[in-house]
N, C-alpha and C positions, 0 to 999 in steps of 0.2 A: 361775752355773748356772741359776739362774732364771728368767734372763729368755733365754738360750739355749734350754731348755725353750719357753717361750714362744712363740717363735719358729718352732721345729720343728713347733708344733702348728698357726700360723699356716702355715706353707709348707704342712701336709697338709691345711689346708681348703682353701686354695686350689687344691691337685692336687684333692681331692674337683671343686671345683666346676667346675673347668676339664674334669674326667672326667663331668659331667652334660651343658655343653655341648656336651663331641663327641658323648655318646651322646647328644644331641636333632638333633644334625646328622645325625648317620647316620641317625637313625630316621626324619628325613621325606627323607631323600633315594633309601635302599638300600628295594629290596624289587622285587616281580615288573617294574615299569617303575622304570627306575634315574632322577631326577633331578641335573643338577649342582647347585653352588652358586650357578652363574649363572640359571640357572634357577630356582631354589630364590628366591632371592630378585626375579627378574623377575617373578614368581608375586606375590608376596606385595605386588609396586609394583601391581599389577592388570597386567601387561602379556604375562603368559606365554600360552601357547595355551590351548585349551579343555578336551583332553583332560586336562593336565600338570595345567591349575587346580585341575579336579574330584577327581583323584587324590590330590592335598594338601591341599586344601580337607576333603573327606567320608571323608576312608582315614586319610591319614598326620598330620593335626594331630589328630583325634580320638583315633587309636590312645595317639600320642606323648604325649600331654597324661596318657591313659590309665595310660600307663607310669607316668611321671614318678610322678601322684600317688598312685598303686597301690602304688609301690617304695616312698617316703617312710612311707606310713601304716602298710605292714607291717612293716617296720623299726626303726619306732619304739615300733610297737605292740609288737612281740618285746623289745628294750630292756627296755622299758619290764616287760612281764612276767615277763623273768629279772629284774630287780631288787626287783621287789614280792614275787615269789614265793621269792627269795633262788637260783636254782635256773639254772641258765647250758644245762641241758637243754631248758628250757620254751621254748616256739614255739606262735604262734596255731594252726601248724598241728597241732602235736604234743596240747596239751593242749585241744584241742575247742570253740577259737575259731572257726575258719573252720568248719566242723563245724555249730556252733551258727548262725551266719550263714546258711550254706547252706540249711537245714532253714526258719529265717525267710524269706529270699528264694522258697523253693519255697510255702511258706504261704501268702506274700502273692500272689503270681503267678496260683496256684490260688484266691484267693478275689476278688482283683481287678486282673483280666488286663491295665487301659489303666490301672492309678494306676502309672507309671513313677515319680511323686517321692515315693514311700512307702516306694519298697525299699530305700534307704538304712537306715531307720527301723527298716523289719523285721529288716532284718541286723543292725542293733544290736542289736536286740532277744533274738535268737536267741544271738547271742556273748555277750553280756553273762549271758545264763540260764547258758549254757557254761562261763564260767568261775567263778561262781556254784556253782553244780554241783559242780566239778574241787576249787575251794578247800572249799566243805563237806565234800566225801569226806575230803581230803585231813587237815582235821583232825580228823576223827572217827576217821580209818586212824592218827593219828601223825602228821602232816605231814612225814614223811620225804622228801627230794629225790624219789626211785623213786618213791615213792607218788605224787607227783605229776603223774611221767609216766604211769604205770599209771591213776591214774585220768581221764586225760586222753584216754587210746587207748578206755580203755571208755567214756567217754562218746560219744567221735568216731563210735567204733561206732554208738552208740545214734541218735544222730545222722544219720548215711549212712542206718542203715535207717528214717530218719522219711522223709528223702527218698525212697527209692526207694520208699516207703507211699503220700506223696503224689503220685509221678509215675505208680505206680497205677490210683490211682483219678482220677486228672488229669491223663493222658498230656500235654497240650499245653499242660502250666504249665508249664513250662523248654524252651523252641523250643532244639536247640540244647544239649541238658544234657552230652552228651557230651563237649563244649568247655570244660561250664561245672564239670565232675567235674574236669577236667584242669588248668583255668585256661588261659585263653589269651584275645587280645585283637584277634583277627581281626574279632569282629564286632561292635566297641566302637563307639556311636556317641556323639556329641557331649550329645547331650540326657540319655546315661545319665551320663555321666561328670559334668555340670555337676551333676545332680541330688545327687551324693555330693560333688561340690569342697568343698562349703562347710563341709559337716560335718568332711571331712578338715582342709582351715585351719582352724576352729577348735580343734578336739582339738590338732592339733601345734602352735598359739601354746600352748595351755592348759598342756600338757604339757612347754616350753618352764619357763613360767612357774612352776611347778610343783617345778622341778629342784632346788631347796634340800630340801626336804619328802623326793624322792626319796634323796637324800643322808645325811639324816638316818634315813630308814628302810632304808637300805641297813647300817647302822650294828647292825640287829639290832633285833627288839621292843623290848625290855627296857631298853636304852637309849635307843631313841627315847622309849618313853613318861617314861623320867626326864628328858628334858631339853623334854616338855612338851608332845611330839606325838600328836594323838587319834590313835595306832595304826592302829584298826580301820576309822574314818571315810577317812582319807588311801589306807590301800591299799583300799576300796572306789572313792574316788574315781579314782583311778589305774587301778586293773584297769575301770571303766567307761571310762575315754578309749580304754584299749587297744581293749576290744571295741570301741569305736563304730571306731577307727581300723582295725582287722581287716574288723571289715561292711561301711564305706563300702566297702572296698577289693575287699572280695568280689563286692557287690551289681552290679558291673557288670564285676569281671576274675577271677570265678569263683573256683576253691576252689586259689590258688596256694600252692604248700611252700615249706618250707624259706629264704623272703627273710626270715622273722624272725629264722632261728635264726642261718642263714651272717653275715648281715650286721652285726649287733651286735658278733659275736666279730672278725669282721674291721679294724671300728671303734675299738675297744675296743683295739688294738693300736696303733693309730695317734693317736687324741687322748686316749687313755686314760680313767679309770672316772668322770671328774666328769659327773654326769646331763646340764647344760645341756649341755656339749660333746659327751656319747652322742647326745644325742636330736639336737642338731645337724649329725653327722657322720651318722647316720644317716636321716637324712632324704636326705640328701643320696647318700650310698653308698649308698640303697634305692634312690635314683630313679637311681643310673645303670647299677646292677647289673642292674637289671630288664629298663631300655631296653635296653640293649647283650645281656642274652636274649635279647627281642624281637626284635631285626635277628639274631642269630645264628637263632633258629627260623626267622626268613625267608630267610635266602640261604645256608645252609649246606647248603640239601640241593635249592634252585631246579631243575627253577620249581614242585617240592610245598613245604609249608609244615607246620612243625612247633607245634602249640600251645604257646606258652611255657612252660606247667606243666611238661609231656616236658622239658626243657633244661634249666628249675630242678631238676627230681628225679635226673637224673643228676648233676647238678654235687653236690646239698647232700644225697642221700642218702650217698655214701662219706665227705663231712665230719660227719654225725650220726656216722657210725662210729667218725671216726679222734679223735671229742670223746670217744666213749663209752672206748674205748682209752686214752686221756689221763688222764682221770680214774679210770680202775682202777688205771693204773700213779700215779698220783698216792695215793691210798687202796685199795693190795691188801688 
């Protein structure tokens, strides 16, 4: 039975990761000029045309790349936060990750318009305060699941409106904000996305690495701290990888929903609740759920274009619903 198990779980990474490769194939091939695979790779020998080059070159590897590490970092960030926070409701977007990032990104933008490799930094910055925030209310209120959400949406609030404070009085710190409100990755370039890569690989080895620790605290306080684990240190350090993994993700693909929340649960179905294997299915199912958005905001509605946030909020708004449903009928 066990090593059948085993096995099962190995064929669904594999489908996992065979499902990133197509969504990296679709995403530089489909969109307003269509690429083949002949092309696609004559391109990439140096030998396609000039037009085709530039289009895959400065559009669709930047975008794709975009994806990929965007999908990954939010995924894992969400993971990672339902299980620190014990709460299968909680999402960077929900509990005033992204929120907090946003707020950071509009700060730094606004006080210095050309340091493009700080914004990563500041989105940390901003998320990390965020969920900082979210967990102090949360046990000062009870730490009750609800509470958590609740005080998650009122800080987000508080949040949005720092943003629309500093685009105020700094209209032309977020070129662009309306894309960046929504999420969407139209007008991702290469130099933003490198500037956050690195932080995103880091956090998701760390996080990786990490997944014993996750396990153990998923086990409940009280028993982690009996079998020896600093509690309070571990889910700080954990809830900062999220934020940093939520910020990187934001600082250059804006304020995206719902990829923390959908994907984990969907995960979670498939290689089941061991951390290392979460965080590695979703990495993996962030980066292809995202891409394969992406190409659907691009040619579903050709030749206008949908910002990928609209496409994630329609899909992962009636699944927040049909979670919140579940767990009533689970505890009336």
């Amino acid at each position: 039975m066990g090593r059948n198990k085993s096995s099962d779980v190995t064929k669904r990474f594999f489908l996992l990761t065979l499902a990133v490769i197509g969504a990296t194939l679709l995403s530089l091939c489909l969109g307003a000029a269509s690429l083949s695979i002949g092309e696609l790779f004559s391109i990439l020998q140096g030998k396609g045309e000039a037009t085709a080059s530039s289009i895959l070159l400065y559009v669709r590897i930047p975008r794709t790349v975009g994806c990929l590490l965007a999908g990954a970092a939010l995924a894992v960030s969400g993971a990672m936060i339902q299980t620190v926070l014990a709460n299968p409701l909680a999402a960077p977007n929900i509990i005033g990750v992204n929120s907090g990032a946003g707020l950071g990104v509009a700060i730094c933008c606004a006080l210095f318009p050309t340091a493009v490799n700080i914004v990563p930094a500041a989105a940390f910055l901003g998320a990390f305060a965020g969920v900082l925030l979210v967990l102090f209310i949360a046990e000062k209120a009870g730490a009750s699941r609800i509470t958590l959400v609740l005080a998650g949406m009122a800080i987000s609030g508080m949040f949005s409106a720092g943003i629309d404070a500093v685009l105020t009085i700094v209209p032309d710190s977020l070129i662009g904000y309306s894309d960046f409100r929504i999420g969407g990755m139209a007008n991702v370039s290469m130099e933003r996305v490198v500037s956050a890569a690195g932080l995103i690989i880091i956090c998701l080895v760390l996080s990786f690495v990490l997944g014993n620790e996750m396990d153990v605290l998923a086990l409940g306080s009280d028993t982690a701290q009996s079998l020896g684990l600093r509690v309070r240190r571990v889910r700080v350090l954990l809830l900062a990888l999220a934020a940093a993994l939520a910020g990187a993700a934001v600082s250059f693909a804006g304020l995206l929903g719902f990829v923390g929340l959908v994907v984990p649960h969907m995960v979670r179905r498939m290689v089941g609740s061991t951390s290392r294997r979460l965080i590695a299915g979703c990495a993996l199912g962030g980066a292809a759920v995202l891409t394969l958005c992406d190409v659907g905001a691009r040619v579903l509605f050709a030749p206008y274009e949908l910002p990928v946030g609209i496409v994630l909020s329609l899909a992962g708004g009636p699944f927040f619903l049909w979670l919140l449903f579940q767990r009533k009928e689970a505890h009336p």
